[in-house]
C-alpha positions as MATLAB code, in Angstrom:
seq = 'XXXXXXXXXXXXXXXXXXXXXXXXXXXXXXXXXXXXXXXXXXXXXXXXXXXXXXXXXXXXXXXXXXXXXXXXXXXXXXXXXXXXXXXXXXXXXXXXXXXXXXXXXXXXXXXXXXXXXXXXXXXXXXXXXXXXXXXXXXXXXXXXXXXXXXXXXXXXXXXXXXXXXXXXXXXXXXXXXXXXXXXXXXXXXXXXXXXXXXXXXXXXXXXXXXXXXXXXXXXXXXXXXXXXXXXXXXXXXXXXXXXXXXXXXXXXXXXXXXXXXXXXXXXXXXXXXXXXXXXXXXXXXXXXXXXXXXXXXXXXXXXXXXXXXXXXXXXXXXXXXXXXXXXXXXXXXXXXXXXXXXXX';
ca = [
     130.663    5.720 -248.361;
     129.754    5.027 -252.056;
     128.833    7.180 -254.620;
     125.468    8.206 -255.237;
     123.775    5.652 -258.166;
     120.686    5.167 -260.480;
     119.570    1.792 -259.969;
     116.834    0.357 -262.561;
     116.355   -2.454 -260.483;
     116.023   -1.643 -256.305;
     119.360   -3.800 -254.542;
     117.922   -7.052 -252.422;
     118.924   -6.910 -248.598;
     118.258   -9.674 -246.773;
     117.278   -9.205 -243.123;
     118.101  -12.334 -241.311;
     115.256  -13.338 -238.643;
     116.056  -16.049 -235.653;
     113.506  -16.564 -233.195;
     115.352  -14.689 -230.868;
     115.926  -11.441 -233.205;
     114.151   -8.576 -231.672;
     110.758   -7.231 -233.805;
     111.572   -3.850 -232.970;
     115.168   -3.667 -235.011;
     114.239   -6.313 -237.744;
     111.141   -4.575 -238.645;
     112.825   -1.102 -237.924;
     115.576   -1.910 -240.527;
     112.919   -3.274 -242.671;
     110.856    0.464 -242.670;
     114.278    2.355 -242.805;
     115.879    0.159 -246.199;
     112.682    0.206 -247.905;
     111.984    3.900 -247.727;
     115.366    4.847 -249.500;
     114.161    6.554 -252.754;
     110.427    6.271 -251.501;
     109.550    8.333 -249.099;
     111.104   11.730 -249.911;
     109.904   12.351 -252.862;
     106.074   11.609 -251.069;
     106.881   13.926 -248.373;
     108.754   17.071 -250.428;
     107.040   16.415 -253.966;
     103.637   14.480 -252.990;
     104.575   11.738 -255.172;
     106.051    8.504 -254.251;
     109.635    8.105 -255.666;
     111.162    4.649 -256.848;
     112.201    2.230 -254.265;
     116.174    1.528 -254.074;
     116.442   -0.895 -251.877;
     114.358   -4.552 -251.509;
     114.256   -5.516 -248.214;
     113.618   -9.274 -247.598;
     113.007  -10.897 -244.147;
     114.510  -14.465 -244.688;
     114.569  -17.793 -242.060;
     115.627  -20.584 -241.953;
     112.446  -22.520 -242.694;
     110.604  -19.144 -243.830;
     107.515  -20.069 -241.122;
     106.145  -17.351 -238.932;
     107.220  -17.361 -235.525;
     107.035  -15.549 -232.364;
     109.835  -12.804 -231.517;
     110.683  -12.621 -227.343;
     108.564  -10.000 -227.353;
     105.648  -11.443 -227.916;
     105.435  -10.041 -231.933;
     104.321  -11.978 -234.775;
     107.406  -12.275 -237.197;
     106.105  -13.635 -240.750;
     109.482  -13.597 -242.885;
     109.409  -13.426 -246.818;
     111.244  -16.514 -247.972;
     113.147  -19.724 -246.436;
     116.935  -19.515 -246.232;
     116.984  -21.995 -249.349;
     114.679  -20.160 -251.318;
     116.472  -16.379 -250.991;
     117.144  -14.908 -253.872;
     120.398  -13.443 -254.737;
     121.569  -10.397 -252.224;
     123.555   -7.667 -252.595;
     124.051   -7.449 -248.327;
     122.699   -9.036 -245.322;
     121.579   -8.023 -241.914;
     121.687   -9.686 -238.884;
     119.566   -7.812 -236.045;
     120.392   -8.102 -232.302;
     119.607  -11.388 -231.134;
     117.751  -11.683 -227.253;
     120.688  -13.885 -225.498;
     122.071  -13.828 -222.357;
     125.704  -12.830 -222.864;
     127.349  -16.574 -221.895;
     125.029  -18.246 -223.829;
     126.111  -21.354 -226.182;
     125.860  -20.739 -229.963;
     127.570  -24.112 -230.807;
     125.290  -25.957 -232.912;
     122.152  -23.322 -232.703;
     123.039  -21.369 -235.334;
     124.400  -24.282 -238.193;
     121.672  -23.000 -241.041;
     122.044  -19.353 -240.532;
     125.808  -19.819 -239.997;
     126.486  -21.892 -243.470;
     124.331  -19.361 -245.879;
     125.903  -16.229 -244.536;
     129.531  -17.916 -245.228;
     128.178  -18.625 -248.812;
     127.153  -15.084 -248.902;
     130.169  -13.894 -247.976;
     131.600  -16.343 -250.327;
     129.264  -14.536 -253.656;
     130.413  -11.166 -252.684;
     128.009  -10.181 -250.605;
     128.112   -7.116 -247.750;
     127.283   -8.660 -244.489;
     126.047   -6.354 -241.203;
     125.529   -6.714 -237.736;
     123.281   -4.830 -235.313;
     124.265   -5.082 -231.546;
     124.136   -8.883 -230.488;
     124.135  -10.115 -233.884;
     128.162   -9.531 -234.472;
     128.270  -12.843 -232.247;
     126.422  -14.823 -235.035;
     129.442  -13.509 -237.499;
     132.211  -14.468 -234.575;
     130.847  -17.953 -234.580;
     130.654  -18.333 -238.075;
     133.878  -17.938 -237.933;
     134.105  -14.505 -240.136;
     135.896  -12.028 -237.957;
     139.054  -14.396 -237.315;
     141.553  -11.657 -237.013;
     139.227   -8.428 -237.871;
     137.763   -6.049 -235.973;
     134.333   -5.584 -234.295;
     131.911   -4.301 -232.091;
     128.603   -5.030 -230.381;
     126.278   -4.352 -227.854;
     129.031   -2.720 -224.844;
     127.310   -5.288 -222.281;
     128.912   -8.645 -224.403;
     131.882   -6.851 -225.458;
     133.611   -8.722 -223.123;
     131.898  -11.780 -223.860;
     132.975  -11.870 -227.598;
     136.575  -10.676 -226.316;
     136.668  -13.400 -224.496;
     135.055  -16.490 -226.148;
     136.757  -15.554 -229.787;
     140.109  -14.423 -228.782;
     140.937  -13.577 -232.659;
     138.930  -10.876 -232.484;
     139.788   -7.702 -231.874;
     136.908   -5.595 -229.854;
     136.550   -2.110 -229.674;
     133.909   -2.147 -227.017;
     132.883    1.897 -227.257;
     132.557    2.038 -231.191;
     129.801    2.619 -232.734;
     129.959    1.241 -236.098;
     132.956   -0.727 -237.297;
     133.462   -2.006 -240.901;
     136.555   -4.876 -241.382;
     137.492   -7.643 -243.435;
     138.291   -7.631 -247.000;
     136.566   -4.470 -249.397;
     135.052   -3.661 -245.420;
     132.234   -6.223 -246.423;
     132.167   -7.146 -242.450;
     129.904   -4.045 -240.551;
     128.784   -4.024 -237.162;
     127.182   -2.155 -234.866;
     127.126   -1.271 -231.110;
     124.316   -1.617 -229.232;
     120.479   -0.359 -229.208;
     119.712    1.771 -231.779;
     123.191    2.248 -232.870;
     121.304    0.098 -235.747;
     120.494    3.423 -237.196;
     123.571    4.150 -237.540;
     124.414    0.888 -239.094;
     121.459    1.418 -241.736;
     122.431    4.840 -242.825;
     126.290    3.249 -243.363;
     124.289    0.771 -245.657;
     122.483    3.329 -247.854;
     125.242    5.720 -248.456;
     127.360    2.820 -249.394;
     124.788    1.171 -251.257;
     122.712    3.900 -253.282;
     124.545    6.616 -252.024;
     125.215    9.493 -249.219;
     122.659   12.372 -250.168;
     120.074    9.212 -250.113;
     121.406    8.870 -246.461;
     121.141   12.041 -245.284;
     117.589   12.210 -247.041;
     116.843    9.458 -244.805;
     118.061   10.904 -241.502;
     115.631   14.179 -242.036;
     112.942   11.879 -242.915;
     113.066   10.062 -240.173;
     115.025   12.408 -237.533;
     117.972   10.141 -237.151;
     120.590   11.594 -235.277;
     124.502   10.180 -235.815;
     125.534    8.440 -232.157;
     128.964   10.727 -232.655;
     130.201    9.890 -229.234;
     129.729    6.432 -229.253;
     128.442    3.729 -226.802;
     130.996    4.275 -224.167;
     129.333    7.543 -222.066;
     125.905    4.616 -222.045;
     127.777    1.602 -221.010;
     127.612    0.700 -217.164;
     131.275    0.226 -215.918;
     131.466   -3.565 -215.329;
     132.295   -3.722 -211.420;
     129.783   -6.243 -210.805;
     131.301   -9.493 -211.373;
     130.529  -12.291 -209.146;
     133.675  -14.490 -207.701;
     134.238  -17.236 -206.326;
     137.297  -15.879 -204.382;
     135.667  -16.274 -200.851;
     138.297  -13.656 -199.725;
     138.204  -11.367 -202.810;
     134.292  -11.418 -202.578;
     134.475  -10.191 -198.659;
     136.968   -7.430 -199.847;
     134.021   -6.365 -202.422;
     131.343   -5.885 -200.258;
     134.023   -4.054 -197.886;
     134.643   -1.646 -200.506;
     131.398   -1.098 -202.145;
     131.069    0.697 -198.955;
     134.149    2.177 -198.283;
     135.085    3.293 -201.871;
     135.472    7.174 -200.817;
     138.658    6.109 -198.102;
     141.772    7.963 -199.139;
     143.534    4.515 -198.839;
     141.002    1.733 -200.312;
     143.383   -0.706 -201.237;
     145.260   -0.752 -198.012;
     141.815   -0.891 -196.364;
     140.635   -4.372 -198.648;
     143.937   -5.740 -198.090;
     143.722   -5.518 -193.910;
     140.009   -7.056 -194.589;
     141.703   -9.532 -196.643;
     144.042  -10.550 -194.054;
     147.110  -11.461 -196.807;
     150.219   -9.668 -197.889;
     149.615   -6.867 -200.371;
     151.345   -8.110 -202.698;
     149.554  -11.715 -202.279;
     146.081   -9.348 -202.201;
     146.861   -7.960 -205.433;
     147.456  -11.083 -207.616;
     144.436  -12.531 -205.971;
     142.147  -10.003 -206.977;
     143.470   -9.612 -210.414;
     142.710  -13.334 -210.965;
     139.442  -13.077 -209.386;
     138.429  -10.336 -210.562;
     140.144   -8.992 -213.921;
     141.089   -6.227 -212.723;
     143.291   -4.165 -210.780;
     142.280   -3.125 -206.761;
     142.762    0.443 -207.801;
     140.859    0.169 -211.252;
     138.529   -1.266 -209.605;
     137.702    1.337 -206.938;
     138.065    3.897 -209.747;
     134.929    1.778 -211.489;
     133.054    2.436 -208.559;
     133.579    5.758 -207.665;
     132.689    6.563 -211.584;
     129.610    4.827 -211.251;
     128.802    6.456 -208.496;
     129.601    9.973 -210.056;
     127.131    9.196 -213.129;
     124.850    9.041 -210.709;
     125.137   12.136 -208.911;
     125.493   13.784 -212.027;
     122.529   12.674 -213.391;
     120.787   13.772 -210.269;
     122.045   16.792 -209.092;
     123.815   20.225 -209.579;
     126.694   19.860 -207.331;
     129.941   21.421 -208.520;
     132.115   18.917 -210.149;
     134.995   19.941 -207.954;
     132.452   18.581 -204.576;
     131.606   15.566 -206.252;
     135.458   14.566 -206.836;
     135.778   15.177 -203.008;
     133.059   13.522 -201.941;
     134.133   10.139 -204.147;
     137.509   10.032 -202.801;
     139.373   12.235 -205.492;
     141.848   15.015 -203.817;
     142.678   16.017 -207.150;
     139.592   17.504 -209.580;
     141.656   17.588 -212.284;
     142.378   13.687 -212.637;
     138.905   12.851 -211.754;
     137.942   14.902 -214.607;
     140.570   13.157 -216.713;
     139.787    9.833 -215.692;
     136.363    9.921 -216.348;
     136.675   11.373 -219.520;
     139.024    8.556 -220.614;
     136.828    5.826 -218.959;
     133.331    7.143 -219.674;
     134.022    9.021 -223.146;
     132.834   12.400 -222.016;
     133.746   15.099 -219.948;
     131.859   15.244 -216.375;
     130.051   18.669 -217.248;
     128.776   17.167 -220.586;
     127.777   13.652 -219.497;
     125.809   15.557 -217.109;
     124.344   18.446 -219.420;
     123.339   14.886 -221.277;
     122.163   12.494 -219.310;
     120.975   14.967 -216.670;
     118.585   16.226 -218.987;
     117.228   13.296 -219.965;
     116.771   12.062 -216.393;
     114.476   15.617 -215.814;
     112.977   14.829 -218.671;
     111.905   11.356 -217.994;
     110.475   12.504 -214.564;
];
């Protein structure tokens, strides 16, 4: 985080709109950037203070356009006619996970690698770290994004390294690369921004102003488990279905590989082709899927729950979830438990 700074002159950030960013976090980050050195002196002193930051919503031909949602998006300037930036923000973008970026993004992709080229900082909220993957920025770096298309980004840029339950990662060289997970972990992201920018006790102005609270424990304890994946393993799929039902059996591996009808060992390398994953990881996926849920919705004791999924031992099912899920079973539920009562 920087030092805090005068500034005569507030710092440009350009927020970089696509017609499939979403309103909410592009206008969001707008609000949040242009209140830094504004709005606290307005609500402690009654006066407004000077602005620090300039936020600028640029496109590629600068025309208004519709967001997914439905929400008029009217940016500031063109692509071409952006004045020089001292960062730039990509929000999430609305795509399916698999979709092709080859040859949609060319504009966007060619002025924020001549950004990068003048120096500039250049951030990512959720989806938007694929837009810096294609560009080709985060060849051998780290990253993050949204915990659904972790895999996704794993996958289709193999020089990247992913740390799916991050919140906020900064790489490349001076850490001018920052991303963010997913959903509002762009808060996060735009705090990061101000402290380095203008400063931290501008940051943490911002986060009373606005009653931003840090996402400490990550994206992990929100991220569903993926168990879901469709194959085209005839056999494999039958052995699915077979244990999405059975998943509580003291022996569900030996019980998939009598529905499979093959050796075990034969079994085993099928559905790790097919599926990615382990039989046994993937029975532990769905029994810990199973326990968010009845510790969202209940008050049994953890000890009954571990039973009732399969787990002899309360001790490793308390161990494995906290390694897989990021919390421990009595918080996730004191967390998300809450919430649930709340929402009802």
């Amino acid at each position: 985080m920087g030092n805090d700074v005068e500034a005569d002159e507030p710092l440009t950030i350009a927020l970089l709109a696509t017609p499939e960013a979403t309103a909410s976090t592009l206008y969001g980050m707008f609000d949040l950037f242009g209140s830094a050195g504004r709005d606290w002196n307005f609500l402690v002193y009654g006066r407004m203070g000077e602005p620090l930051l300039r936020p600028l919503i640029v496109s590629r031909s600068g025309e208004g356009f519709r967001a997914p949602n439905g929400a008029w998006v009217q940016p500031d300037c063109s692509l071409e006619a952006c004045p020089p930036i001292t960062a730039a923000c990509i929000p999430d973008l609305f795509i399916a996970p698999e979709a092709p970026l080859a040859g949609r993004y060319g504009a966007e992709i060619a002025w924020l690698r001549e950004r990068h080229v003048q120096g500039a900082l250049l951030a990512a909220a959720c989806t938007g770290a694929m837009l810096l993957a294609e560009a080709g920025l985060l060849a051998g770096q780290e990253a993050t994004t949204h915990w659904a298309y972790c895999e996704a980004l794993a996958r289709r840029y193999p020089e990247v390294q992913v740390y799916p339950h991050r919140i906020l990662v900064a790489s490349g060289e001076g850490q001018r690369l920052i991303m963010a997970g997913g959903g509002t972990s762009w808060f996060d992201l735009a705090l990061y921004l101000v402290a380095r920018l203008v400063g931290t006790d501008e940051a943490m102005r911002l986060a009373r102003v606005h009653l931003i609270d840090w996402h400490q424990d990550g994206q992990q304890p929100y991220a569903v488990l993926s168990s879901s994946r469709q194959v085209a393993d005839a056999c494999i799929a039958r052995c699915q279905v077979w244990v999405a039902q059975h998943y509580d059996d003291h022996s569900p591996v030996a019980g998939m590989v009598e529905v499979s009808g093959l050796s075990e060992r034969a079994f085993k390398r099928r559905f790790k082709a097919a599926t990615g994953m382990t039989p046994m990881d993937y029975v532990h996926t769905l029994r810990l899927e199973e326990a968010k849920q009845l510790l969202e919705q209940g008050d049994e004791p953890i000890e009954a729950i571990a039973e009732q999924l399969g787990y002899a031992d309360p001790s490793f099912f308390r161990r494995l979830f906290g390694r897989r899920v990021g919390l421990t079973p009595s918080r996730y539920r004191r967390r998300f438990r809450g919430l649930r009562l709340r929402l009802s």
